[in-house]
Every structure is written in structure tokens, then in C-alpha cells.
N, C-alpha and C positions, 0 to 999 in steps of 0.2 A: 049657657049650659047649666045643666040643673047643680044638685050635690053631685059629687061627684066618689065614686071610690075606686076609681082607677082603668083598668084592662077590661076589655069583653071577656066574661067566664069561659068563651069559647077561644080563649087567644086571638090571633092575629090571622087575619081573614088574608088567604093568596092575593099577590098581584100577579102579572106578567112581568116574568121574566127577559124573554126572547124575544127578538124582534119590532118591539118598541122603537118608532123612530123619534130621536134626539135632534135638536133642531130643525132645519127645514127638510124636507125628503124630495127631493129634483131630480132630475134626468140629465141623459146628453142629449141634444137634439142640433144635429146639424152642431153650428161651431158654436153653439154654449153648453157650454161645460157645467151641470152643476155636480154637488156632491151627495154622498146618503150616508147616514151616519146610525147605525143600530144600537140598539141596547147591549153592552158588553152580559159577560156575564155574570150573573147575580148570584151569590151564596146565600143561605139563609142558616144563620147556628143560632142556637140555645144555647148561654152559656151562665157559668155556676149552676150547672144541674148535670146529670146524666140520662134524662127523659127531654125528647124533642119538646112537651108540651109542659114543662117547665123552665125553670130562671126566666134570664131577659132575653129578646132575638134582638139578633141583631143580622143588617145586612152585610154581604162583604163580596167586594170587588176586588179582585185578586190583578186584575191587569188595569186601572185606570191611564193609561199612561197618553192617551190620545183623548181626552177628556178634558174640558176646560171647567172651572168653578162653574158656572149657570147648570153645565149639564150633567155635574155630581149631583147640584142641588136638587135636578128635576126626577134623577131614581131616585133621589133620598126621600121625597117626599111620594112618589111610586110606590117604594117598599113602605113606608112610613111605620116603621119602627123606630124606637126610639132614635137608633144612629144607625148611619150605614159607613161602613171604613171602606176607604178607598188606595189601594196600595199603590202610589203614583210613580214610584220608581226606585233606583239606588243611587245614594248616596257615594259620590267617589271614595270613603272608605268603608262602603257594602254594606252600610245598614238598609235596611227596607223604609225607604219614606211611607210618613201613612199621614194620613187628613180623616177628619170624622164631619161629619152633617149630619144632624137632625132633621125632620120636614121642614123647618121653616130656617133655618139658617147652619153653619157651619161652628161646630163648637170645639174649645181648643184643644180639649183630650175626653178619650171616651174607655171607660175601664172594661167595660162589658163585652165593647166591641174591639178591643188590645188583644184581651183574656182569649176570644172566636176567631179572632184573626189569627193569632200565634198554635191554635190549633189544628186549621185550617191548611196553615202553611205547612208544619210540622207533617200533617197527614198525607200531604205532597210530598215530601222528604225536600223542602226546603229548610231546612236546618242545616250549624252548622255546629256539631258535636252536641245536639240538643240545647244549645243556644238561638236566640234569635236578638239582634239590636234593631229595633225602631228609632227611625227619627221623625219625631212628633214635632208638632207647632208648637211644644212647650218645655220640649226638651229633649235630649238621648234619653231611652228607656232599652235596660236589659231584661230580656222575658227567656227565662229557664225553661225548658218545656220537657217532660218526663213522660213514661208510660204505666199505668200498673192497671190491676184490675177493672177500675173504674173507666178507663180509657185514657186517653190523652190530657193532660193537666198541666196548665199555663200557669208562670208568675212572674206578674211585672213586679219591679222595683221603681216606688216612684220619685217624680224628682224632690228638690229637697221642698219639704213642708213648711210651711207656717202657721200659727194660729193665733187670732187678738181678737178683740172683743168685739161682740157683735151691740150695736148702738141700743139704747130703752127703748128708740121708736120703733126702732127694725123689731126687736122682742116682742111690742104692743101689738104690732100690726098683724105678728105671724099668729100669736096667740087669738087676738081677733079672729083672721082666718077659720081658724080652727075650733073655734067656739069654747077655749080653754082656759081657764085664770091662772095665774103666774102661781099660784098656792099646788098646780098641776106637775110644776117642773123637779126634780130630783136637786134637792140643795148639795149635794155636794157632787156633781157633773154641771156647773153652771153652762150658759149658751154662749156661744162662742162660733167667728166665723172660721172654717178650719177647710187649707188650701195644699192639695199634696198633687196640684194639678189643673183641679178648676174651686174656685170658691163656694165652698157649701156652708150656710147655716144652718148652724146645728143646735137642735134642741132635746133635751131630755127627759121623760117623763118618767115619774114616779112610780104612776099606777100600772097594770099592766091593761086592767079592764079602759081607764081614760085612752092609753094608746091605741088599743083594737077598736075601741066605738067610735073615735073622733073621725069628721066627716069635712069635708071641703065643697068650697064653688070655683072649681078648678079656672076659670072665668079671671074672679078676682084673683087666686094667686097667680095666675100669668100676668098682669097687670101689674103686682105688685114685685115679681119680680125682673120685669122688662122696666119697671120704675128704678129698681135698685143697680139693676146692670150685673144680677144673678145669674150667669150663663149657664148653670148646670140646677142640680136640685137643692129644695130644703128639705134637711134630715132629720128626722125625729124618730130618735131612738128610744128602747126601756132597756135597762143593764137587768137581763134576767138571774145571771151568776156571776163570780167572779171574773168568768172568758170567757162568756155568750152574751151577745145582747142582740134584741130584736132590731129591725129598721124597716121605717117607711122612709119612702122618699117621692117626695112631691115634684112632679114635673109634667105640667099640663103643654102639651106638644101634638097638634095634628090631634088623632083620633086618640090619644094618651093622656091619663090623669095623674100618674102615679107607675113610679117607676118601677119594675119585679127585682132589678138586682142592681147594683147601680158600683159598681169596682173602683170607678175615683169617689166616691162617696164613702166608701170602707176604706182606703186609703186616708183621707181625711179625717175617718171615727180613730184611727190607728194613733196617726201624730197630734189625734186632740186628745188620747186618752194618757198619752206620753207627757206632753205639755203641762196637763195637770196632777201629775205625779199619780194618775188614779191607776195603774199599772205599775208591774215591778218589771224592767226590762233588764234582760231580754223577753218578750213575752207574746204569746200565741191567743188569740181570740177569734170567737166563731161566731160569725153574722147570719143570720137568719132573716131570710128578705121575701117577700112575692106572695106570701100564703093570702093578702088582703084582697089579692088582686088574682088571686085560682092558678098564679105560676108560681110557686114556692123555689125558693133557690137557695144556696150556702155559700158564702164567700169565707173563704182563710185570712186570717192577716197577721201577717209577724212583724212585731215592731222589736225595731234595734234597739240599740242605746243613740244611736243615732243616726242621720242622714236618710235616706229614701226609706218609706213606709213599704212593704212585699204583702200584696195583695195576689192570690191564687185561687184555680178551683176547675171544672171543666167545664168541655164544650160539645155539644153533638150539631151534627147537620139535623135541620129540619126539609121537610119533603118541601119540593119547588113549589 
């Protein structure tokens, strides 16, 4: 693949939905018995935006429950958006189990697709007093879910964060990538790998003009983060104001280069901006994601004084 700078200008091209068969499709004839297995049904949100053709989509399967991992994987890569969430069942104390997959494999939390799924749900009136509990493959998550003007607005709390340094070579390499010299980075937000759910390195730039031009071969950074055991994206942010900063986020996946909104990546900018004292907490900061990539999106983040990073924003259904 060439350079790359992310999404088709036109967004995300339909799949099918319906009627897709899932493993083998057989008949009964006489005494054998086989089975037929369809495509459940598929959601399609945008979320961190209030326009279908903004933020990130994501897919969502509201009933998975008669669905084995192979046949998550093979809608997820069907719909190939970034992630499609799969609501597998409940929990004996009534959380909503959830599973996320990307096209090519199963990732262990997905913010984008939490944020669509909990509005999703909520628009069903499955809530419960505008609460919702997930249980995630990474941990319990509590998502508040409210209504105002804007529509329907999610916010998980994430599990607890960490952040340590991210190695000279890992820094070399991504800079490389990116065709950027280390003299590019903001000396005081150094790099740093920062974890409020899946592991993101996170890098910070200076310039605003170096953050909008820099270009990638989406190629090698898949390579180089299938080297490192990167499951999710690298963030590369510019601190526009005291509580705005912009973000790309790298994530070459299926027909994707570059990810429009990325909710554990802004969770992870939260408890990295905490970690190094570079906020005063309690405190509020506004992410600005997608515009590189023609879906522009907004993500919220409230960082405590401690414990889970609250990552918010909304969600619209996009047409089948």
C-alpha cells in the first residue's frame, strides 16, 4: 500500500447485512440433518459526532448470543470498520457482556464501539436508570448514558490506567514511520506508552503544521506494530490549548489507515496527561479527531484525581 492518509473521503462503503450465510448453508434431506446459520443483525453508528458521516462507525450486534468467535470474526471483517461489538449475553449479575473484533482479529476493548453500543442500547430502553454495566475482556466498565439536545450521549469510565515509558527504539522507529525528527516532538509532553484499556503509544508534536502534513505507509506501520504486540493505535497528538488537543491515531486494519475517533486512545491521552502532572485534576479536555480522514469527530474526557479515565460523546445510527 502506498502513503497512506487514512479513510475513503467518501467513508465506508455498505456491506450486507441480511442474510449472509455464516458457515456451511445445508439442507435436511431425508435423514441428514444439516444446519443454516444467517447473518444476525447488524447495526451500523457513528459515534463521537452527531452526523451519520462523521466520527468513527462502528458495527454492532446487539444479539450475538448463538455466534461462535470464527463467525464474530467473519461479520467483523464483512462490515470492516474499524470494530464491530458483539453483545454476547448477561452476566449473572446483569451486566451486558461485550467482545470487540476488528477485520482481522479480536481486540481487547474498543471505545468507539462501547460509546455506539451504550447508545444503541439506551435507544432500545435497555437501560437501567440511565446506567449501563459492560463486561469487557478487560474489565467491568460503567457507561452513564443521558439525553439533551444533541441526542443520546455515552460515557464509559475506564479501567484503571497506566502509563511508562515508551523504549528509544519504539520512539526511532515510529518517528521513522512518520518521516519526523525527534527535534518534531513537544519537550514537555514526552512519549510515553499509556494504557486505560488497550496499550497506545503516544507521541506529541509541537508543530501543528508537522502534525497535519505527516504522512505514513500504512504497510510498515502494521508491521511494525504486529512486531511490537500493539493491539490498538499510535497516537499522535498536538496540545492546541490548555484543554483541546488534536489526535491522529494510526491504525492500518482491513481497508483502514488511520483511525477517525478512537475512545480508548482519549482515555489513555487522559491518564497520560494526569501522570505527568501536565493537567490540574480535577479536569476536562476536548479531543478533536477525524478531520485528516473527512469524518471529523469530538471526544470528552474527564480525568479525576484518580482511578478510571471518563471518556464521552455521541452516537447516530448510520443507514444499512
Amino acid at each position: 500500500m502506498g502513503l497512506a492518509s487514512g479513510y475513503p473521503a467518501s467513508g465506508y462503503l455498505a456491506a450486507p447485512v441480511h442474510g449472509s450465510a455464516i458457515g456451511p448453508v445445508t439442507h435436511c434431506t431425508g435423514t441428514r440433518t444439516l444446519s443454516i446459520m444467517t447473518t444476525p443483525e447488524i447495526l451500523r453508528y457513528a459515534a463521537f459526532t452527531t452526523r451519520p458521516d462523521g466520527g468513527n462507525p462502528a458495527g454492532i450486534v446487539l444479539d450475538a448470543t448463538g455466534l461462535d468467535d470464527s463467525q464474530m470474526q467473519q461479520i467483523a471483517a464483512d462490515v470492516d470498520f474499524a470494530e464491530t461489538a458483539f453483545v454476547t449475553g448477561t452476566t449473572s449479575d446483569g451486566a451486558v457482556s461485550i467482545r470487540y473484533f476488528s477485520p482481522i482479529a479480536e481486540v481487547p476493548f474498543c471505545g468507539h464501539a462501547t460509546i455506539a453500543t451504550a447508545v444503541a442500547l439506551a435507544e432500545r430502553g435497555r437501560t437501567d436508570g440511565g446506567e449501563i454495566r459492560f463486561a469487557t475482556p478487560v474489565g467491568p466498565l460503567q457507561i452513564a448514558v443521558t439525553t439533551d439536545a444533541a441526542g443520546v450521549r455515552a460515557a464509559f469510565t475506564s479501567v484503571a490506567p497506566s502509563v511508562s515509558p515508551l523504549s528509544a527504539d519504539d520512539l526511532t522507529a515510529i518517528l521513522r514511520l512518520l518521516c519526523l525528527e525527534a527535534a518534531s516532538l513537544d519537550p514537555s509532553l514526552p512519549p510515553r506508552i499509556a494504557n486505560a484499556g488497550n496499550p497506545h503509544p503516544l507521541i506529541v508534536l509541537a508543530d501543528r503544521p508537522a502534525f497535519d502534513a505527516f504522512r505514513f505507509d500504512a504497510s510498515s506501520v502494521r508491521a511494525l506494530m504486529d512486531d511490537r504486540g500493539w493491539p490498538a493505535t499510535i497516537t499522535v497528538a498536538h496540545r492546541v490549548s490548555v484543554d483541546r488537543f488534536a489526535a491522529r491515531n494510526l491504525f492500518p486494519v482491513g481497508r483502514i489507515s488511520e483511525d477517525p475517533a478512537t475512545g480508548s486512545a482519549a482515555a489513555a491521552l487522559g491518564a497520560y496527561l494526569r501522570a505527568l502532572g501536565a493537567v490540574e485534576t480535577p479536569a476536562r479536555v476536548t479531543i478533536e479527531q477525524g478531520g485528516h480522514v473527512g469524518r471529523p469527530g469530538v471526544l470528552t474526557v474527564d480525568i479525576p484525581d484518580s482511578g478510571g479515565i471518563v471518556v464521552s460523546g455521541t452516537a447516530v445510527q448510520m443507514a444499512p
